[in-house]
VOZAKE-144247 format. One record per atom (N, C-alpha, C): residue number from 1; atom name; x, y, z. Coordinates in steps of 0.001 Angstrom, whole numbers, plus 500000, padded with zeros to 6 digits. Example, Ala and Ser with C-alpha at 12.3 -4.5 7.8 and 13.67 -1.06 7.14 Angstrom:
<atoms>
+-----+------+--------+--------+--------+
!   n ! atom !   east !  north !     up !
+-----+------+--------+--------+--------+
!   1 !    N ! 513190 ! 494310 ! 507800 !
!   1 !   CA ! 512300 ! 495500 ! 507800 !
!   1 !    C ! 513200 ! 496700 ! 507800 !
!   2 !    N ! 512850 ! 497750 ! 507080 !
!   2 !   CA ! 513670 ! 498940 ! 507140 !
!   2 !    C ! 512900 ! 500030 ! 507870 !
+-----+------+--------+--------+--------+
</atoms>
This chain:
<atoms>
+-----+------+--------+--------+--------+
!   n ! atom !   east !  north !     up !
+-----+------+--------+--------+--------+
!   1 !    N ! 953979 ! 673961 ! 371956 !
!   1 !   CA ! 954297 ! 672815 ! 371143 !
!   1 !    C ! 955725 ! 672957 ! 370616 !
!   2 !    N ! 956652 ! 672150 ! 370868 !
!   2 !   CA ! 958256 ! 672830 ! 370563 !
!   2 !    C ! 958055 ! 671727 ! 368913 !
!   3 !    N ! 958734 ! 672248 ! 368085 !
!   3 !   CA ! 959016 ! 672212 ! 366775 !
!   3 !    C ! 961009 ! 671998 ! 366434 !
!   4 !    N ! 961269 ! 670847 ! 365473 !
!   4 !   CA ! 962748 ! 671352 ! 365338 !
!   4 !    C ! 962795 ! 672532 ! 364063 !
!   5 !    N ! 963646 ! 673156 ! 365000 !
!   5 !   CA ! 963969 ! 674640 ! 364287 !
!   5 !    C ! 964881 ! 674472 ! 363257 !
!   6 !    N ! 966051 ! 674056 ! 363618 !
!   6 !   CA ! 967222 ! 673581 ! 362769 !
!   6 !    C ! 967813 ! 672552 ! 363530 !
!   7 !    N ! 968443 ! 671871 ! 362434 !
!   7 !   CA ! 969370 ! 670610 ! 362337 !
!   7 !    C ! 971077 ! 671178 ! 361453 !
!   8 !    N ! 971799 ! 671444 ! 362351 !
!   8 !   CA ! 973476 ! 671755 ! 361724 !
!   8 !    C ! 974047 ! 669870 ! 361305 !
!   9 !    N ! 974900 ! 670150 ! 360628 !
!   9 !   CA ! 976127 ! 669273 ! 360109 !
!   9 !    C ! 977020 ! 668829 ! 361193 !
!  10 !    N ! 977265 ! 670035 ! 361941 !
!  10 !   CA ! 978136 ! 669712 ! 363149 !
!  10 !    C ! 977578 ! 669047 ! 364660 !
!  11 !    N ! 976147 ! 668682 ! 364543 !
!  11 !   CA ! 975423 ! 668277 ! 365574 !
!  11 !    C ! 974376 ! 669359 ! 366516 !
!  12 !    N ! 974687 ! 670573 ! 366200 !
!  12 !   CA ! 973689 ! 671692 ! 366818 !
!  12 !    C ! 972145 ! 671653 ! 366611 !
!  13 !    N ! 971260 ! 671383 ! 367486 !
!  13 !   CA ! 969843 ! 671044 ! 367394 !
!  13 !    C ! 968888 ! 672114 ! 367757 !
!  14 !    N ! 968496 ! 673131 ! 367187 !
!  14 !   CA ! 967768 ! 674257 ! 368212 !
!  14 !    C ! 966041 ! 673003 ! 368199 !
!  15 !    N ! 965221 ! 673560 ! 368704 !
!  15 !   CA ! 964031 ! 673112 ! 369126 !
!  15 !    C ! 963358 ! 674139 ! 369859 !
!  16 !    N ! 962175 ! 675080 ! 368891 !
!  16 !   CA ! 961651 ! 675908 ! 368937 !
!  16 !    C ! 960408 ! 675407 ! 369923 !
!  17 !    N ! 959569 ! 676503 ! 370458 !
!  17 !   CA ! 958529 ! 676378 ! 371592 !
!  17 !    C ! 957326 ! 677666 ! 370786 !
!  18 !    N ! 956597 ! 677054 ! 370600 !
!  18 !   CA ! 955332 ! 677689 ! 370017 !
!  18 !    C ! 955003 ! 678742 ! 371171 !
!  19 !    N ! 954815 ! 678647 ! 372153 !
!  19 !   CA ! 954710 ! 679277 ! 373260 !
!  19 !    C ! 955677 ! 679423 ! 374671 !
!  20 !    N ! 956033 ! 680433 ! 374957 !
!  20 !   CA ! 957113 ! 680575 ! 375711 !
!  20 !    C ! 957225 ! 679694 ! 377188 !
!  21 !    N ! 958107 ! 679058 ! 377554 !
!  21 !   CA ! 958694 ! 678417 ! 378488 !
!  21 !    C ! 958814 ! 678987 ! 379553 !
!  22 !    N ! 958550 ! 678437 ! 380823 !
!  22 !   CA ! 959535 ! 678617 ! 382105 !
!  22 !    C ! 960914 ! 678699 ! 381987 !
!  23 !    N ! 961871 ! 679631 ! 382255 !
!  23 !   CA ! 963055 ! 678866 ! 381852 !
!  23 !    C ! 964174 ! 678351 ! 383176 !
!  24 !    N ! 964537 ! 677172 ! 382881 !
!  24 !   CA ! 964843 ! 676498 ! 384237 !
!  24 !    C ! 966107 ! 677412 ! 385217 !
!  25 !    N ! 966224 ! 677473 ! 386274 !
!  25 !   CA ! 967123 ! 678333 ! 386679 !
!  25 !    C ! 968626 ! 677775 ! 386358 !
!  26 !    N ! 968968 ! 676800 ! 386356 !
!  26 !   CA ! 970352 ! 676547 ! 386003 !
!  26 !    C ! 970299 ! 675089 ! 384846 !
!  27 !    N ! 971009 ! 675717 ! 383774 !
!  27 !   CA ! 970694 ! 674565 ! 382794 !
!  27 !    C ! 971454 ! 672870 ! 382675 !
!  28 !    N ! 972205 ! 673081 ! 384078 !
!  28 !   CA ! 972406 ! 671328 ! 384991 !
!  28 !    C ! 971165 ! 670949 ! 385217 !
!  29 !    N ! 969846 ! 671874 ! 385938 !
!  29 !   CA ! 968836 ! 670737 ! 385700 !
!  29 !    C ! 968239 ! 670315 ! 384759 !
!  30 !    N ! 968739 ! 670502 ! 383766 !
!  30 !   CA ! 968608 ! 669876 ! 382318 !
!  30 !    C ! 969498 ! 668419 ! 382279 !
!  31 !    N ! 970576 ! 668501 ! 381741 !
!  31 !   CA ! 971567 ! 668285 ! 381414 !
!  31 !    C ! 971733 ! 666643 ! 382636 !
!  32 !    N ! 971901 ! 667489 ! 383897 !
!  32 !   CA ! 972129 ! 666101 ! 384950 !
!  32 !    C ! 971374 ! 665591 ! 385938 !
!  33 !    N ! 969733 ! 665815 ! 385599 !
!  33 !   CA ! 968725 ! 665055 ! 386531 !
!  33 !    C ! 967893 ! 664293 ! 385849 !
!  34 !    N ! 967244 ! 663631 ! 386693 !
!  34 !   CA ! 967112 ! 662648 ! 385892 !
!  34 !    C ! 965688 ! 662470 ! 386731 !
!  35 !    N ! 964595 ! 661160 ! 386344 !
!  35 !   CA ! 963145 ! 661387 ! 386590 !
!  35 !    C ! 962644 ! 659598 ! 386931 !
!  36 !    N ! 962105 ! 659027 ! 387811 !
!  36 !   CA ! 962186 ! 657593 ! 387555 !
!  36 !    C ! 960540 ! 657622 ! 387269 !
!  37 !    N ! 960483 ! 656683 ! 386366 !
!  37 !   CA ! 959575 ! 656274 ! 385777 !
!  37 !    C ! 959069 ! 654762 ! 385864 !
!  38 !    N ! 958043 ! 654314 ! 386489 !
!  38 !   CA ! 958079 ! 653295 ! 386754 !
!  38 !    C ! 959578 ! 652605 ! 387813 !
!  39 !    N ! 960228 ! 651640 ! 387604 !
!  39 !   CA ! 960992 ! 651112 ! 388623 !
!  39 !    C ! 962238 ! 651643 ! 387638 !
!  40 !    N ! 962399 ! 652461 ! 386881 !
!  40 !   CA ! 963716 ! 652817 ! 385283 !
!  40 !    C ! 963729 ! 654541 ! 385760 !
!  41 !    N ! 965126 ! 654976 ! 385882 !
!  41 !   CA ! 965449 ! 656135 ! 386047 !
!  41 !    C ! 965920 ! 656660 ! 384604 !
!  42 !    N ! 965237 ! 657939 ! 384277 !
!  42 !   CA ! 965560 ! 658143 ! 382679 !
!  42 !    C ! 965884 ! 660107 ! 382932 !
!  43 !    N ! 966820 ! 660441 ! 382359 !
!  43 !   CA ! 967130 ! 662048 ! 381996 !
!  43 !    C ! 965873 ! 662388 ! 381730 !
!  44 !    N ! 965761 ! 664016 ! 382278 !
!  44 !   CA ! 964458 ! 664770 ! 381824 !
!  44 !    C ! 964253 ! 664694 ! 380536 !
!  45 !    N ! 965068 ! 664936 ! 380030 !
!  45 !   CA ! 965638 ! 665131 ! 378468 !
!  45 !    C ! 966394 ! 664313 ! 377674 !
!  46 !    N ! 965373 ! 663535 ! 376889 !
!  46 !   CA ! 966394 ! 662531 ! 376478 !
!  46 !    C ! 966751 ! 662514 ! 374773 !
!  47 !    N ! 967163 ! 662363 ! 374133 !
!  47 !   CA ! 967599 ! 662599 ! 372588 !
!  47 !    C ! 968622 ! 660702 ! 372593 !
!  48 !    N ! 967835 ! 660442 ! 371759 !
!  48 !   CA ! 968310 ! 658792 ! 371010 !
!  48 !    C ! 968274 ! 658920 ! 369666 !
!  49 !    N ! 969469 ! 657929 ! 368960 !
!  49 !   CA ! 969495 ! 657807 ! 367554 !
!  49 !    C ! 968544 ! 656601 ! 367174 !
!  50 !    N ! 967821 ! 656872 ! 366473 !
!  50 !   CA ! 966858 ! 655554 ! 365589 !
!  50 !    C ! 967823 ! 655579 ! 364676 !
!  51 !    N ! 968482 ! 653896 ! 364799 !
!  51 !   CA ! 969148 ! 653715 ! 363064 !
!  51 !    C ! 967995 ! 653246 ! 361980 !
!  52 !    N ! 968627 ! 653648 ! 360970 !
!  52 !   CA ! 967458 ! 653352 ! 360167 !
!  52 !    C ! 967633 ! 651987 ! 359435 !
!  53 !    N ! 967268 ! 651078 ! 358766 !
!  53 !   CA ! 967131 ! 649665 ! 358850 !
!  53 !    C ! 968202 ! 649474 ! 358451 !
!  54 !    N ! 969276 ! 649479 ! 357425 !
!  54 !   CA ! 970598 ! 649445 ! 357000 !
!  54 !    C ! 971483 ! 649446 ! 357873 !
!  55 !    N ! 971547 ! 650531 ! 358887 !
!  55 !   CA ! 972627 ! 650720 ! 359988 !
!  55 !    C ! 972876 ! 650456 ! 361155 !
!  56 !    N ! 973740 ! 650058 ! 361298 !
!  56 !   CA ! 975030 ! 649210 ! 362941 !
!  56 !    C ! 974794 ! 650534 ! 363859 !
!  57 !    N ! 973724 ! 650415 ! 364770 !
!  57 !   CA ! 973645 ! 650791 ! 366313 !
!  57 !    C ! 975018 ! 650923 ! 366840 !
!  58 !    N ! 976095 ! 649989 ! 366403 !
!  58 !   CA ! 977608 ! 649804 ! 367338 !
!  58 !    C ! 978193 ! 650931 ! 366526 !
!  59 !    N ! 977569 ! 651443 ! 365570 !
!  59 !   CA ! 978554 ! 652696 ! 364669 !
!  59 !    C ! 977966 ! 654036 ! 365483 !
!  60 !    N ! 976842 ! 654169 ! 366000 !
!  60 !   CA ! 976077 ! 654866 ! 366129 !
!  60 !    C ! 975842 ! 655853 ! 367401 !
!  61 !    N ! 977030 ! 655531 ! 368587 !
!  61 !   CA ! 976979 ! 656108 ! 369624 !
!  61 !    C ! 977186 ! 657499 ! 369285 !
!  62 !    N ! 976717 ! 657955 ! 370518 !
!  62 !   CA ! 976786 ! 659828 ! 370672 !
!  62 !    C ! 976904 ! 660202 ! 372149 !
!  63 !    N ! 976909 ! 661159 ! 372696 !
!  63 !   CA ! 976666 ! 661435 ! 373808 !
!  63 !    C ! 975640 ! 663326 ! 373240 !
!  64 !    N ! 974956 ! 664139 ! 374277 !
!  64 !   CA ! 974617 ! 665328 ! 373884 !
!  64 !    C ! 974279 ! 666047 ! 375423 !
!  65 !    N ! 974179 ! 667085 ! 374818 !
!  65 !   CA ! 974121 ! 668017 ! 376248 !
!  65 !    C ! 973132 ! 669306 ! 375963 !
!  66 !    N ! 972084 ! 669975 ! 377044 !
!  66 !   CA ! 971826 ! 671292 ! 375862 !
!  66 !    C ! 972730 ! 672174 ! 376669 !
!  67 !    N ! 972665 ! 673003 ! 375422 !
!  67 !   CA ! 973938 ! 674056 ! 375418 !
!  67 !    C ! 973133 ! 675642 ! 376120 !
!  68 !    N ! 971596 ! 675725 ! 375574 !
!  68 !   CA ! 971170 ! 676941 ! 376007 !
!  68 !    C ! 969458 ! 676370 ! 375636 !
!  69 !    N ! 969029 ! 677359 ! 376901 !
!  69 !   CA ! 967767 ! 677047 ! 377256 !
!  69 !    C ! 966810 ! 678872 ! 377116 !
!  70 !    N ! 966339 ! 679349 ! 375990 !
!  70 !   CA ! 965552 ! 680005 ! 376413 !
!  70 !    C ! 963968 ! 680415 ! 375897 !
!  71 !    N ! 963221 ! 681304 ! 376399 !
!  71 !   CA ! 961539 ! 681348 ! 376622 !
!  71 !    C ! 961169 ! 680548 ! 375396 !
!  72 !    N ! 961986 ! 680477 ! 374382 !
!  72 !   CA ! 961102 ! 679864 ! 372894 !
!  72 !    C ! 962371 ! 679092 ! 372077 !
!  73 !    N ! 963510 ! 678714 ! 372641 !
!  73 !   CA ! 964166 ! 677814 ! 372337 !
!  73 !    C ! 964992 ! 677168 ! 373082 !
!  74 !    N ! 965644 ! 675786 ! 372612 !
!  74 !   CA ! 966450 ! 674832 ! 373953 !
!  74 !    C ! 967305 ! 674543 ! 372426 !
!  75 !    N ! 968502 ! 674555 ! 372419 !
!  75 !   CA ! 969693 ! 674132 ! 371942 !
!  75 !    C ! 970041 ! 673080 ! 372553 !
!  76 !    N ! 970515 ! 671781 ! 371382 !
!  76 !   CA ! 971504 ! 670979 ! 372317 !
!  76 !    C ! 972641 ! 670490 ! 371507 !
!  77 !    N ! 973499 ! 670323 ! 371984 !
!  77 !   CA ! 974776 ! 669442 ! 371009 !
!  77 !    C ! 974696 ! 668199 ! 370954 !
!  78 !    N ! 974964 ! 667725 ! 369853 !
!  78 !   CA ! 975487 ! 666288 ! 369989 !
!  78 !    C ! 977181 ! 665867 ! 369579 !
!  79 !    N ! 977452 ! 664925 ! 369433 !
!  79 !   CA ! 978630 ! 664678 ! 369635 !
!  79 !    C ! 978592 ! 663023 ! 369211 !
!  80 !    N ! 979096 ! 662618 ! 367638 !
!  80 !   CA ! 979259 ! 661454 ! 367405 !
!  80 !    C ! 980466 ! 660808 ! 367458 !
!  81 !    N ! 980620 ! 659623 ! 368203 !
!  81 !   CA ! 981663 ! 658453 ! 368349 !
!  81 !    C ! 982559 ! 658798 ! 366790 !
!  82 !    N ! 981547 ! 658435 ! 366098 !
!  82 !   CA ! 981916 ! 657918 ! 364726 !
!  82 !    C ! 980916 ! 658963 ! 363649 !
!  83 !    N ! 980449 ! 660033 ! 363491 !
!  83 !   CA ! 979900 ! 660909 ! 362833 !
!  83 !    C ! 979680 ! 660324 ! 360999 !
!  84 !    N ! 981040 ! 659717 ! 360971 !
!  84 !   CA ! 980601 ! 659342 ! 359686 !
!  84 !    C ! 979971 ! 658488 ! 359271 !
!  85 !    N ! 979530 ! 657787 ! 359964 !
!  85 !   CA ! 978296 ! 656481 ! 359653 !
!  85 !    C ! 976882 ! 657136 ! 360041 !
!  86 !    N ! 976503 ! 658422 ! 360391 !
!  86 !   CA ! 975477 ! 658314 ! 360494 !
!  86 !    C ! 974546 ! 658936 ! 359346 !
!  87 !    N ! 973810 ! 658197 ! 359120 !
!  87 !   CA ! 972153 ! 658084 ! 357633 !
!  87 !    C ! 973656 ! 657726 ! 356617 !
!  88 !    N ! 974800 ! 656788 ! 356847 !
!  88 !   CA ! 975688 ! 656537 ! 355512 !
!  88 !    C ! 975056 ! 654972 ! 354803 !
!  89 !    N ! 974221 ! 654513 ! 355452 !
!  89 !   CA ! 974150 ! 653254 ! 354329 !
!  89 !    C ! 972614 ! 653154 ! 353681 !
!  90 !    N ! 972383 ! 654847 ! 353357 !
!  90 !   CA ! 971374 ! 654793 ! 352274 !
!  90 !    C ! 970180 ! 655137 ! 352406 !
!  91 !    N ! 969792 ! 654376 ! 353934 !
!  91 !   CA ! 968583 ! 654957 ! 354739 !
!  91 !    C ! 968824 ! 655694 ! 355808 !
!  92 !    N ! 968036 ! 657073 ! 355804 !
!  92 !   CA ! 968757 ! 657818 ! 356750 !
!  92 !    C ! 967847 ! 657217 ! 358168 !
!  93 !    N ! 969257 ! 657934 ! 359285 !
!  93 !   CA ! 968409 ! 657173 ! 360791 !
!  93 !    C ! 968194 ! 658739 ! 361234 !
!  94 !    N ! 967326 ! 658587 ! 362096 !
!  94 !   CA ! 966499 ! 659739 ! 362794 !
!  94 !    C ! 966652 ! 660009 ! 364280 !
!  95 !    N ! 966527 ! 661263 ! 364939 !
!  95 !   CA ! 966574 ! 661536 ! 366482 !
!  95 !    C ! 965403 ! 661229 ! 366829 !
!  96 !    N ! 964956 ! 661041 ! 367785 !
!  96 !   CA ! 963677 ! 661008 ! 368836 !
!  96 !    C ! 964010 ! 661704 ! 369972 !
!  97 !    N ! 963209 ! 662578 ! 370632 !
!  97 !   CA ! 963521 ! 663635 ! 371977 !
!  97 !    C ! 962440 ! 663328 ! 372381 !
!  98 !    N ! 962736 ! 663365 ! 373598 !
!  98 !   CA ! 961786 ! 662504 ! 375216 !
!  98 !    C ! 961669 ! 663431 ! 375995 !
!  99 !    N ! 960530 ! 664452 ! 376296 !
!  99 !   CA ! 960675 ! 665556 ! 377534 !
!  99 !    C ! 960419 ! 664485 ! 378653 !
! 100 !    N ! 960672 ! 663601 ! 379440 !
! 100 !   CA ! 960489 ! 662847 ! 380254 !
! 100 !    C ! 959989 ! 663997 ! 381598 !
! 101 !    N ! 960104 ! 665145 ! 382097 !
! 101 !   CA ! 960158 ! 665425 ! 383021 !
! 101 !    C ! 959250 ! 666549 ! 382778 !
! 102 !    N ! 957943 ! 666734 ! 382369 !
! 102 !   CA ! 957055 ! 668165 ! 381603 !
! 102 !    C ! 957063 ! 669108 ! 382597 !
! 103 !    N ! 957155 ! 668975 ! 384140 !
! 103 !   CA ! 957117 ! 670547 ! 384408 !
! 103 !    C ! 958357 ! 671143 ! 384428 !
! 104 !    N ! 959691 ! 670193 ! 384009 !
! 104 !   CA ! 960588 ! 671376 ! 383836 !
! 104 !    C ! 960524 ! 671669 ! 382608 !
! 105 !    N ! 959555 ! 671614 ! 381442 !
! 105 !   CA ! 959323 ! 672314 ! 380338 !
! 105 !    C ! 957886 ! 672879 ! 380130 !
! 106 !    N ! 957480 ! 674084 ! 381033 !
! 106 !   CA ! 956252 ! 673863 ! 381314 !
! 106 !    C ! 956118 ! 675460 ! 380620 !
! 107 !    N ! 955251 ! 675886 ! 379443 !
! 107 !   CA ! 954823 ! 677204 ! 379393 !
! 107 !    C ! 954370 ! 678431 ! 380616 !
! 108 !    N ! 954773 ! 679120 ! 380633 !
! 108 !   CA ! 954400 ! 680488 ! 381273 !
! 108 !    C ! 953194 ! 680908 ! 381245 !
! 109 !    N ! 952482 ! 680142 ! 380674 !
! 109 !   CA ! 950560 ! 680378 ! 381217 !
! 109 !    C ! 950051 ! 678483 ! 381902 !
! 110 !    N ! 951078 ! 678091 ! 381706 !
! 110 !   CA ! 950995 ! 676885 ! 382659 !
! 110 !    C ! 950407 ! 675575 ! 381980 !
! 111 !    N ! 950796 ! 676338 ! 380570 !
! 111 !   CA ! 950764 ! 674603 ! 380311 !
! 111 !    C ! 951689 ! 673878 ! 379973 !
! 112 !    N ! 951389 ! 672199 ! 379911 !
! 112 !   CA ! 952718 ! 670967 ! 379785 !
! 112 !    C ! 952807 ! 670763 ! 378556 !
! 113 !    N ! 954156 ! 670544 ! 378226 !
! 113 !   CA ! 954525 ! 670142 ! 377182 !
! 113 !    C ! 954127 ! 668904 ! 376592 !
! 114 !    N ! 953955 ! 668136 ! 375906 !
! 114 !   CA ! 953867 ! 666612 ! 375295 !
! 114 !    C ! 955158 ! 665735 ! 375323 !
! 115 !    N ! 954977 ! 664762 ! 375981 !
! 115 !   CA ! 956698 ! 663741 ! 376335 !
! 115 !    C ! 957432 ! 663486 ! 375565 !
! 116 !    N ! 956690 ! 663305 ! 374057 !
! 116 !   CA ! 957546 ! 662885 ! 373021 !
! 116 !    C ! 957623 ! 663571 ! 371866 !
! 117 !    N ! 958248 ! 664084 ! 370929 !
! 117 !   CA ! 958395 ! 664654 ! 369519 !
! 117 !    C ! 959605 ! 664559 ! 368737 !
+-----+------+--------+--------+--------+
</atoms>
């Protein structure tokens, strides 16, 4: 069951694993594959900003990448357009992470992860 571990200031996301991971052999297949779902091609791994009701989506771009992948944690960066608008008008906005792709996050006694947390 992965858990967020920590949340940095500067965008650093660890995301802990209750139970240890496969860990993927090169962390591009993280980062640049992608999984189609229905007739919609979506990243294994996906991380989106929920603005929260106050805040401009157009303030809100990011791009992110993970940085390190191992048995009981996945790091990722983010990287804001505009950093200073984000949770600034009072209500804070939130991440959502999408394992879109569960056997490349699959425990070492073989079980799947859950798609969304």
């Amino acid at each position: 069951m992965p858990y967020v571990k920590s949340v940095s200031a500067t965008g650093r996301i660890e995301i802990g694993f209750s139970t240890e991971l496969v860990v993927a052999p090169n962390i591009d297949m993280i980062n640049n594959s992608k999984i189609k779902i229905g007739s919609v091609e979506r990243p294994v791994l996906e991380v989106e900003l929920v603005p929260g009701p106050d805040s401009d989506p157009e303030t809100l771009k990011m791009t992110y990448k993970v940085t390190l992948q191992k048995e009981k944690l996945l790091v990722i960066e983010i990287v804001f357009e505009k950093a200073i608008y984000v949770s600034a008008s009072g209500t804070p906005d939130s991440l959502k992470i999408t394992f879109h792709n569960k056997y490349l996050f699959m425990s070492k006694s073989g079980y799947l992860i859950q798609k969304q947390h």
